[in-house]
N, C-alpha and C positions, 0 to 999 in steps of 0.2 A: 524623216528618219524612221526607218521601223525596227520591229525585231526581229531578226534573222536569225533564223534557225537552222544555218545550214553548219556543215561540219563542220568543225574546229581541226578536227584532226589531221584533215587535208588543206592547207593555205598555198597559194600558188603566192611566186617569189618573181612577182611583177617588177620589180626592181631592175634586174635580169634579162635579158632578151635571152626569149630561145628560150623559157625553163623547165615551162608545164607545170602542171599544177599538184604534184605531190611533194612537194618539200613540206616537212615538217615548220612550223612556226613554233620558231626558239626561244626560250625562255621564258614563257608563260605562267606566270603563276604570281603569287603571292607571298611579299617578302615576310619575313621578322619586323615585330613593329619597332625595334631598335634599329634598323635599316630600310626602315616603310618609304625615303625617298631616294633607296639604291636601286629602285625599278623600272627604272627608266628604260632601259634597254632594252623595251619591249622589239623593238624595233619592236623583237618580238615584241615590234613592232615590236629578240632574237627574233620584225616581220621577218633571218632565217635561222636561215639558216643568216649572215652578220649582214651581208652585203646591202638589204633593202631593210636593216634595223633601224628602229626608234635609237637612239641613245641614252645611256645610263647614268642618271644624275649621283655622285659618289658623295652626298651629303651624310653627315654625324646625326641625323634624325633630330631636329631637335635639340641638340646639344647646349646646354646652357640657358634652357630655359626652364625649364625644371625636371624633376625623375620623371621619365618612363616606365613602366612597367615593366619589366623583362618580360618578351612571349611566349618564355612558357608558361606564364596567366594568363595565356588573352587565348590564345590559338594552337589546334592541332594543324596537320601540317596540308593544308588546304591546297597549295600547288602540287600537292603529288597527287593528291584525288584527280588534279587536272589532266597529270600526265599518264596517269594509268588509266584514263579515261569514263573516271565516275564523274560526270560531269554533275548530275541532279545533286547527289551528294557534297559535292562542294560548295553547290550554291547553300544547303540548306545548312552547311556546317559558318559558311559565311555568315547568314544570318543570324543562326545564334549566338554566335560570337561580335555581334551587333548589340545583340541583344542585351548578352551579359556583359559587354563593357559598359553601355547605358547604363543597366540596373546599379553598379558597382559603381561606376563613375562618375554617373549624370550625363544629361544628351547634349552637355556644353562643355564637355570634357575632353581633352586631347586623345584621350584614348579612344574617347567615342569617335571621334574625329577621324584617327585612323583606321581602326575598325570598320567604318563605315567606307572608306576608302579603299580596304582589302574587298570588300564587298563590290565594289564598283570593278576592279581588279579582275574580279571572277567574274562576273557579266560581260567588261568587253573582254578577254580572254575567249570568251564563248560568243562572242560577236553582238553581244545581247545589248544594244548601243542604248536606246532609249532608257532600259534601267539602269544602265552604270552612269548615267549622265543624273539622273537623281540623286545616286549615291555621290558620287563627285560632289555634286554640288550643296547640299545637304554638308558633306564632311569643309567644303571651303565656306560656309556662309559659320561654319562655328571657329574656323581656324583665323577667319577675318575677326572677331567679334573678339579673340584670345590676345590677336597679336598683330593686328593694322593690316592694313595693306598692303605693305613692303615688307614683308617678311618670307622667310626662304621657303616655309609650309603653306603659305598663302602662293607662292609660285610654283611649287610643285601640283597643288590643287588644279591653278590654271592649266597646268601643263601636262596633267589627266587629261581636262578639258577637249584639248587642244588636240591631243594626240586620240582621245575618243571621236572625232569630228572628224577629224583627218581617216583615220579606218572607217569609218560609214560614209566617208566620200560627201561631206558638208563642209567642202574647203573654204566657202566663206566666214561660215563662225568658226572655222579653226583657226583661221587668220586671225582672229580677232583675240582668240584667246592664246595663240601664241604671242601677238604681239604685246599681250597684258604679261602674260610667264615671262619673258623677257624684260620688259621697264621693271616688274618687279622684283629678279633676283641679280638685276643688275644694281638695283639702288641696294640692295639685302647684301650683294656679295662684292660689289666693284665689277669694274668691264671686263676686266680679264681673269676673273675667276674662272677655272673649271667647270664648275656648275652652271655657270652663262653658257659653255661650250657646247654642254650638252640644249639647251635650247635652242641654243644657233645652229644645233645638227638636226635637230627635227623641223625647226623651220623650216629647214634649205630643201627636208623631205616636198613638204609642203608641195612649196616650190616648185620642185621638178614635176611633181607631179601635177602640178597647172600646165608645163611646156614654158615656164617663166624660168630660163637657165641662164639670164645674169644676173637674177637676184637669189638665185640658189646658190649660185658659183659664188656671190660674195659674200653669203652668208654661210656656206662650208669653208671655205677661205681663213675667216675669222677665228672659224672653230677648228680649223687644224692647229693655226698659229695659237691660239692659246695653250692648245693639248700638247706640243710641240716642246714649251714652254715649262710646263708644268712642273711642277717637283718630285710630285707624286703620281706622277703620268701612269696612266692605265694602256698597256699597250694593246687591248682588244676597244678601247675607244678610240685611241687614236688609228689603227687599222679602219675600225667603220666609218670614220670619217675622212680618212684616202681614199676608201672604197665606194664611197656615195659620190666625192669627187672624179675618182674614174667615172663609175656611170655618168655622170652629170658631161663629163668632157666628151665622153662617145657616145650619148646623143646629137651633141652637136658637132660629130664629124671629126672630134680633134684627137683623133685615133692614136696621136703618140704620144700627147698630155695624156691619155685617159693610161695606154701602158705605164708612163713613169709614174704613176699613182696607183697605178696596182702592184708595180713593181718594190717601187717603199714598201707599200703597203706587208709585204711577201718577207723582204728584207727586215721587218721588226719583227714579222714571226719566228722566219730564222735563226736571229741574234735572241729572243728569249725563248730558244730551245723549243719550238713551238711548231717547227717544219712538219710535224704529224697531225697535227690539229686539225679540226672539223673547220674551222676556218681557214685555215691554209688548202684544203681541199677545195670550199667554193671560192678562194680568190685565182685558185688556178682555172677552175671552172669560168669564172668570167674574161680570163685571159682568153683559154681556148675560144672561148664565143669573139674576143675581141680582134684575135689572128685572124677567126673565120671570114670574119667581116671585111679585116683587112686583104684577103686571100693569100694570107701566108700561111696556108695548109698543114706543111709539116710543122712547122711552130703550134698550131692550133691542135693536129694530132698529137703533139708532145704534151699538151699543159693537158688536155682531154686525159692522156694516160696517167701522169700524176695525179689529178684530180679522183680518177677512177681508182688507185692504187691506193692514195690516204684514205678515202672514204669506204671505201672496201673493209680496209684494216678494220676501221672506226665501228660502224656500222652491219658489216657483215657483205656477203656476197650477192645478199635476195634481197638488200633494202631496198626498198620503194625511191629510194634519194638519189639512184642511181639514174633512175630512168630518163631523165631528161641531157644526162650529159653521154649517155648510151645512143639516145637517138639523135644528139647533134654530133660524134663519131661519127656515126656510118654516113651521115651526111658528108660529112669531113673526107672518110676514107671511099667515096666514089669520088671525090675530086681528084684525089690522089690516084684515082684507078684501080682501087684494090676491091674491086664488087664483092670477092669472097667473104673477106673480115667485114665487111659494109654490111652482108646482107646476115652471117652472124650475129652482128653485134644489134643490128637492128630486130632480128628474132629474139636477143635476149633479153632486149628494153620490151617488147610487148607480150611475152612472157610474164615477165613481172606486171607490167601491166595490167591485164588479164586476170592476174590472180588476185590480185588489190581491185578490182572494180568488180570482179564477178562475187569474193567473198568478200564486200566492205570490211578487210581488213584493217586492225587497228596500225597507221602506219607508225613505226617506233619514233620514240622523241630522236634528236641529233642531240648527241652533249651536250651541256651548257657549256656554252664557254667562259664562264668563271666558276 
């Protein structure tokens, strides 16, 4: 593993077939330490924009074990340095807020614990894998020491871990440490907790991303059915975890399992008034790719123009987010025969382009989607 130094700003959305490489990477940053284990959803690693995300562990931080801090003592607001793209600065703001939770708290203190974890946060954020793997670990060898093994803090540590391993492309120790996040927030929570769900959706990332898709497919499986379930269902986790299932089924060919899982997927956004959403934008986006594939053309041009239509709204007309479902159009519309809009719409993806590569423009975040 090293440290990579390359942009943060630009994440390609590997997930996806067909994407390119400027989609923003969603949801980056650094929670509140009274929500330090709601951050799961890195996919980002939001790896978008939702479709190729980490999942979001919806834990009470802690709850019940004793007071936390409220943060506005521990921290200023470190994931916006992220997304406004002071990066140096957030690291150094990370720090001291290391710092002074230590001095305040002691360096066997929960706060320190967390603290040290925001820190971890901001290096892989910035792809910075080797330091956030200290910080991780460092903040799980005091949260072991607090509160055993089996405990929900002790598996979210892991499951930093896990999920830092897995973005630096170390899929065997991420196995390993997903496979510990798992035993431990199952024995922490029960099997069918939500917060298992979320484990059994990053695993499954894992997974697919070996080419091991019937242990993905049953380890997304689990975590639909749970999320499904829920009481308190989150309905941008359970989207991400249709949405990982689609992919997973159209890799392997099962091209109209992979739509009836996008199409749910589409259908929960819908029903919670959500049909404008940055994620309803790239689930239509992975349909169009899915049509395309299947050579159902005008189907594929129809979700392309949705897709282009909500994210337009969202984002604006020049966003950089566009470019990749701009250029699989005009692809789309010369099958169709229409060379004119083809070769428009294809001058207007490398326009953009062009203007993003030649002034390393700052590409803008995409919403969070919570």
């Amino acid at each position: 593993m090293h440290n990579s130094r390359s942009d943060p700003k630009l994440s390609s959305l590997n997930c996806l077939p067909c994407v390119g490489t400027l989609v923003q990477k969603q949801g980056v940053g650094v929670m509140p330490i009274r929500n330090e284990i709601n951050l799961k959803c890195r996919g980002i690693s939001l790896v978008i924009g939702l479709l190729c995300l980490s999942s979001v562990i919806g834990l009470n931080s802690f709850a019940g074990q004793r007071k936390v801090t409220p943060w506005s003592e521990i921290s200023p607001p470190v994931d916006e340095l992220i997304r406004s793209g002071r990066y140096e600065q957030a690291v150094e703001n990370a720090k001291q807020e290391a710092k002074r939770a230590e001095a305040k708290w002691g360096n066997t203190s929960l706060e320190s614990s967390i603290a040290l974890s925001q820190l971890g946060r901001v290096y892989q954020a910035l792809n910075r894998f080797d330091e956030a793997v200290v910080e991780y670990e460092r903040s799980l060898k005091i949260r072991k020491a607090l509160f055993g093994a089996s405990d929900v803090s002790v598996a979210v540590s892991l499951l930093d871990l896990a999920d830092t391993y897995r973005e630096a492309g170390q899929y065997s120790r991420a196995h390993t440490f997903y496979e510990q996040a798992l035993d431990a927030m199952e024995k922490a929570k029960g099997p069918i907790h939500p917060d298992v769900a979320v484990v059994l959706h990053n695993f499954s990332m894992l997974w697919n991303f070996q080419l091991n898709a019937g242990e993905s497919e049953a380890l997304i499986k689990r975590a639909i059915a749970i999320r499904e379930k829920s009481r308190d269902q989150n309905h941008y986790d359970l989207v991400g975890s249709l949405a990982l299932q689609g992919q997973i089924f159209e890799q392997q060919g099962k091209y109209s399992e992979a739509r009836a899982s996008y199409d749910k997927a589409l259908k929960i956004m819908d029903g919670a008034q959500l049909s404008q959403d940055y994620t309803a934008g790239m689930l239509s986006f992975a349909i169009g790719n899915l049509e395309g594939r299947r050579r159902n053309y005008q189907d594929a041009d129809r979700f392309y123009g949705k897709s282009l239509k909500i994210l337009e709204a969202i984002s604006g007309t020049e966003s950089p987010v566009l470019v990749p479902i701009l250029q699989n159009r005009a692809n789309i519309l010369r099958k169709l025969n229409r060379p004119k809009e083809a070769k428009e719409t294809e001058s207007r993806a490398d326009a953009l382009l062009k203007y993003y590569n030649e002034n390393n423009a700052m590409v803008p975040s995409a919403p969070p989607a919570r």
